[in-house]
C-alpha positions as CSV (number, residue, x, y, z in Angstrom):
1,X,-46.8,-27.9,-32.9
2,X,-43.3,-27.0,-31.6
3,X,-42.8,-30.0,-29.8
4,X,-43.6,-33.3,-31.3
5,X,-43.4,-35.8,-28.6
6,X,-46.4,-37.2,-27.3
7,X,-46.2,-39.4,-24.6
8,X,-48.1,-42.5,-24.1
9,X,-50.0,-42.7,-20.8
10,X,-51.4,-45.8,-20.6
11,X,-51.3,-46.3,-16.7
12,X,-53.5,-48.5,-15.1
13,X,-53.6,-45.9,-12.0
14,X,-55.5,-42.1,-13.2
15,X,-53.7,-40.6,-10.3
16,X,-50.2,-42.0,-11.6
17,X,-50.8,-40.8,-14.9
18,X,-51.9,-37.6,-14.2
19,X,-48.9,-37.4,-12.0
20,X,-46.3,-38.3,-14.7
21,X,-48.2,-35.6,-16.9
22,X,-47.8,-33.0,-14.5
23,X,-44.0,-33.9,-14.2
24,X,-43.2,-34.0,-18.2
25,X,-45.5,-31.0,-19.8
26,X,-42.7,-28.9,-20.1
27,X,-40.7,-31.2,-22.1
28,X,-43.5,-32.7,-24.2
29,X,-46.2,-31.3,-27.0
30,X,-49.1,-33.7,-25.6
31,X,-50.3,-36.9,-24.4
32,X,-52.0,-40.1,-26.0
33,X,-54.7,-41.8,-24.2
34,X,-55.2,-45.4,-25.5
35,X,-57.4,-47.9,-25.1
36,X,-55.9,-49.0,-21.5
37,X,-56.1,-45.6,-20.7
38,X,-59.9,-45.2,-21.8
39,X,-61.3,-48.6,-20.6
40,X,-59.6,-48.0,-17.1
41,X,-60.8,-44.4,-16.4
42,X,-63.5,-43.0,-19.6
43,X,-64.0,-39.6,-20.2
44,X,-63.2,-38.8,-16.7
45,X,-59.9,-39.8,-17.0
46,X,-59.5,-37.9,-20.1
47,X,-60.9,-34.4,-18.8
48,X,-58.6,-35.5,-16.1
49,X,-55.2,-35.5,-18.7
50,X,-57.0,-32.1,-20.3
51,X,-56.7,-29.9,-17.2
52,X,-52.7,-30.5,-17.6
53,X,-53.1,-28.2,-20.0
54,X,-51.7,-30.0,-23.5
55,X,-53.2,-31.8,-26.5
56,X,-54.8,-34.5,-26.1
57,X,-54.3,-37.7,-28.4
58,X,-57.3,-40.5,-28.4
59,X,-55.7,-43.6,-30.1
60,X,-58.8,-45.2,-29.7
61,X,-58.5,-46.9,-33.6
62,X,-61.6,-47.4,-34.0
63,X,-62.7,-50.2,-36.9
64,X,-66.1,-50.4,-37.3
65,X,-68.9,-50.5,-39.8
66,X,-69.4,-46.6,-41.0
67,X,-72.2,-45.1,-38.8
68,X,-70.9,-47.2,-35.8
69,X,-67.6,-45.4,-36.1
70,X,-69.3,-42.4,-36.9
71,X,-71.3,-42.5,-33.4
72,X,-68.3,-43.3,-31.6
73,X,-66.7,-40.0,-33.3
74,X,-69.7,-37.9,-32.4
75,X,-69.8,-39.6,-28.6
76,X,-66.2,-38.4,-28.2
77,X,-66.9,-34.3,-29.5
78,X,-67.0,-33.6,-25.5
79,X,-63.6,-34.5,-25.0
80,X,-62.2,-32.1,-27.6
81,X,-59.7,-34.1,-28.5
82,X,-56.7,-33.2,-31.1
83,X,-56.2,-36.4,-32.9
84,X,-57.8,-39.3,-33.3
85,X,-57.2,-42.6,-34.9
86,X,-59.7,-45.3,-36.8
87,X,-58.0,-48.6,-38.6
88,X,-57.3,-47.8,-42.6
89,X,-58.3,-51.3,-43.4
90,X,-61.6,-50.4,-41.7
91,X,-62.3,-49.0,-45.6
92,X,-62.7,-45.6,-47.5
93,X,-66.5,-45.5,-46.3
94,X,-65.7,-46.0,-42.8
95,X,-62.6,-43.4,-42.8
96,X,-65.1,-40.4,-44.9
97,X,-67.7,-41.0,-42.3
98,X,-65.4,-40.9,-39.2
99,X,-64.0,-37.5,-40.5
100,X,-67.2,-36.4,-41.4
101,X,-68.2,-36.9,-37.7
102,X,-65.4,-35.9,-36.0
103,X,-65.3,-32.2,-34.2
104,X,-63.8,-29.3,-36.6
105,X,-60.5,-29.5,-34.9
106,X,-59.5,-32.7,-34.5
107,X,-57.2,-34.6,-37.2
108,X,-58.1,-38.4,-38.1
109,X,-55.7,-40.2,-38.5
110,X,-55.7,-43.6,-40.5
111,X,-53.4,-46.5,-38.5
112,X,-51.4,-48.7,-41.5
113,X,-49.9,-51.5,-39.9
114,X,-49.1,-52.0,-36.2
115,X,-45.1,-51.4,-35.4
116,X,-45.7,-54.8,-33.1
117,X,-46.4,-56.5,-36.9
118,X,-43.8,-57.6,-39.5
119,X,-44.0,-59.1,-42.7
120,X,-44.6,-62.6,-41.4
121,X,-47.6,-61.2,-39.5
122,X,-49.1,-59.7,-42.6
123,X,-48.7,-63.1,-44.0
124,X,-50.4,-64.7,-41.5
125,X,-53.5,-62.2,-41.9
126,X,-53.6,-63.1,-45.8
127,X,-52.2,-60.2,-46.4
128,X,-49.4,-60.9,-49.3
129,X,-46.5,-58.4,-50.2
130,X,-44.2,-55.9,-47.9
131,X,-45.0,-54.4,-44.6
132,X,-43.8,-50.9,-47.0
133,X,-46.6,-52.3,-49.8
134,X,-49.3,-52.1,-47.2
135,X,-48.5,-48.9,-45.6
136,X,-48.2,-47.4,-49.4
137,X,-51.4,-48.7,-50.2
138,X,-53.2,-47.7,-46.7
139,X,-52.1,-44.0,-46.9
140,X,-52.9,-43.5,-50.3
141,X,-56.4,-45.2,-49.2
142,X,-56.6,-42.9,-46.4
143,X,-55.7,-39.6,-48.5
144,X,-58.6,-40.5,-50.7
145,X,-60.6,-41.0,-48.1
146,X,-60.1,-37.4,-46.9
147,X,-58.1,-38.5,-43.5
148,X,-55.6,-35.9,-41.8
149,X,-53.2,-38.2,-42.4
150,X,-51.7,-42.2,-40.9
151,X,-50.1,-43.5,-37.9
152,X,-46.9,-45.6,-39.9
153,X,-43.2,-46.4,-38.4
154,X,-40.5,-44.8,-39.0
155,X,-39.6,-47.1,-41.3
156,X,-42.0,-46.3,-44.4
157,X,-42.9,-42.4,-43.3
158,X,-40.3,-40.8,-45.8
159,X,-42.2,-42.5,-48.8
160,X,-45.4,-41.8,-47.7
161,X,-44.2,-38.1,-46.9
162,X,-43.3,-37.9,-50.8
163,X,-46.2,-39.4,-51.4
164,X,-49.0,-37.3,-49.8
165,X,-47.1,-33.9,-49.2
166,X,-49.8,-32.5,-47.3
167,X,-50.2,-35.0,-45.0
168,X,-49.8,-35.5,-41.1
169,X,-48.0,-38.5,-40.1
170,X,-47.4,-39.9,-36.4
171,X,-44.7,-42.6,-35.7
172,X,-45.1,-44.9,-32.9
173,X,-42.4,-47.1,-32.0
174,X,-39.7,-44.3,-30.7
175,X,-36.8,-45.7,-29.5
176,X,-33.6,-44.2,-28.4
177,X,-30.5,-45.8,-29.0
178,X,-30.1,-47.6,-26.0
179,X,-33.3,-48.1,-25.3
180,X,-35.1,-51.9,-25.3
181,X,-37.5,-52.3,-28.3
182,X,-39.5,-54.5,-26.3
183,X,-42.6,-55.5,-28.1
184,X,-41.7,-53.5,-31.2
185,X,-40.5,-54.7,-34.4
186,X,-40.1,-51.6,-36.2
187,X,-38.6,-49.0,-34.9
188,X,-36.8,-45.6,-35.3
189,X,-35.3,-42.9,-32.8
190,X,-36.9,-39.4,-32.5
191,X,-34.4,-37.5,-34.3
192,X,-34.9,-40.3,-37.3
193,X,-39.1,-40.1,-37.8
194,X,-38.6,-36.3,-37.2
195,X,-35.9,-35.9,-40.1
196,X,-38.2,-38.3,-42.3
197,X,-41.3,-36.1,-42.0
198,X,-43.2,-37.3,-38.6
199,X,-45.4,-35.0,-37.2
200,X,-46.2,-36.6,-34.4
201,X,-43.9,-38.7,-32.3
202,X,-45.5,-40.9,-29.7
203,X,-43.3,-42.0,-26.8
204,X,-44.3,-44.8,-24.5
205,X,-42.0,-46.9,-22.0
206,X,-39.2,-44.9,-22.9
207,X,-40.6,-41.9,-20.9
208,X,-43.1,-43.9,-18.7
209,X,-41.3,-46.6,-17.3
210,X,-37.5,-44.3,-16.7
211,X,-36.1,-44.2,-13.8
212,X,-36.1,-40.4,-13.8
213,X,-39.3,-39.6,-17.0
214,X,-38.5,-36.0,-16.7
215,X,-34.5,-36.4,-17.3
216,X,-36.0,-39.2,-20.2
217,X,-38.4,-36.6,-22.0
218,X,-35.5,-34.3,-21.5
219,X,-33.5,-35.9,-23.9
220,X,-35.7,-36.6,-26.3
221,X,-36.5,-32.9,-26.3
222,X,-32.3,-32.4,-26.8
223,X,-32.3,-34.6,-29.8
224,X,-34.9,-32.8,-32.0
C-alpha cells in the first residue's frame, strides 16, 4: 500500500467517525475499526467506514477456542475486511483455523503483546522474561501457524522483520515527537516503525483527537 497510516476510529458517535474519515482519506491508506467501534455501531457501522472508499482494518483480536474463532472469521466475510487480528497467545490451533476461515483477501494478523503492557505487566500475567522475548516467541508462533504476520511496537519490529522476512507487521503506538503517549508504554514515531520494517502504521488520538486531524494526518503523511 502506498500509504501506511491507518487511523484509528474508535468514536463513540458513527456520524463523527464517518465524518473524520471523510476529512482524512486523502492523507491516510485506511481505517481500523476496533472493538469500541464494533460494539457501538456492528456491521452497519463498518459498511458505513467502507463507502469512504479505503481499507478497512477489523482489530477485533479475537481469542477464542479454534472453531469459535473460526465462526467469528466466517461471520465477518460480508464485511470484506483487509486485515484482521486474533491474540497469538490464543495458540497455533486457534491462529491456522482463524486463517483457514478468513476471506481470501484478508491478512491475519497475530497481536504479541499490548503497547499499553511492559515488562512488569508480563510479570504479573506469569509470564517470565522480556517484553522483546515474548514478541520473538509470538511471531515465530504465528509464522508457524501460517498468520500474514503480528501487530508488535515499534520497539521489537526490526527483529522480528529479520526474523520472518516475508512477513507483515503493523505498529500501534505511533507517536510523534511532541505528541502525549498517553496510555502507551511503548512507543515509536511513524518515520521510526516505517524505517524498521512496519507495514502497517495505526494512528489513534494523534489524528482523532487534533485540533485540526487533517493538518495532523498531514504531517504524518510529510514524515514518511
Amino acid at each position: 500500500m502506498t500509504n501506511p497510516v491507518f487511523v484509528a476510529l474508535d468514536l463513540p458517535r458513527l456520524e463523527d467517525a464517518k465524518g473524520l474519515a471523510t476529512r482524512v482519506k486523502s492523507h491516510v491508506g485506511g481505517f481500523k475499526l476496533g472493538l469500541e467501534f464494533f460494539c457501538a455501531h456492528g456491521h452497519h457501522g463498518v459498511h458505513e467506514i467502507a463507502h469512504v472508499g479505503l481499507p478497512i482494518f477489523l482489530d477485533l483480536k479475537f481469542h477464542d477456542i479454534p472453531n469459535t474463532v473460526a465462526g467469528a472469521m466466517q461471520s465477518i466475510h460480508v464485511l470484506e475486511p483487509a486485515i484482521v487480528t486474533v491474540h497469538a497467545s490464543g495458540g497455533r490451533a486457534m491462529m491456522e483455523d482463524a486463517k483457514a476461515a478468513a476471506s481470501e483477501h484478508c491478512k491475519v494478523v497475530g497481536v504479541t503483546m499490548l503497547t499499553s503492557l511492559d515488562e512488569r505487566d508480563l510479570a504479573r500475567t506469569g509470564v517470565a522474561g522480556s517484553a522483546h522475548d515474548q514478541v520473538m516467541r509470538l511471531a515465530e508462533l504465528a509464522e508457524t501457524a501460517g498468520l500474514d504476520g503480528i501487530v508488535c511496537s515499534g520497539h521489537e519490529v526490526a527483529a522480528v522483520r529479520k526474523q520472518w522476512k516475508s512477513g507483515f507487521f503493523v505498529v500501534p503506538g505511533i507517536r510523534m515527537k511532541d505528541n502525549s503517549v498517553g496510555d502507551q508504554k511503548r512507543v515509536v514515531t511513524p518515520r521510526a516503525a516505517r524505517d524498521d520494517g512496519a507495514s502497517v502504521l495505526v494512528v489513534g488520538r494523534p489524528v482523532t483527537r487534533a485540533e485540526d486531524p487533517v493538518l495532523a494526518a498531514r504531517a504524518i503523511e510529510a514524515t514518511l
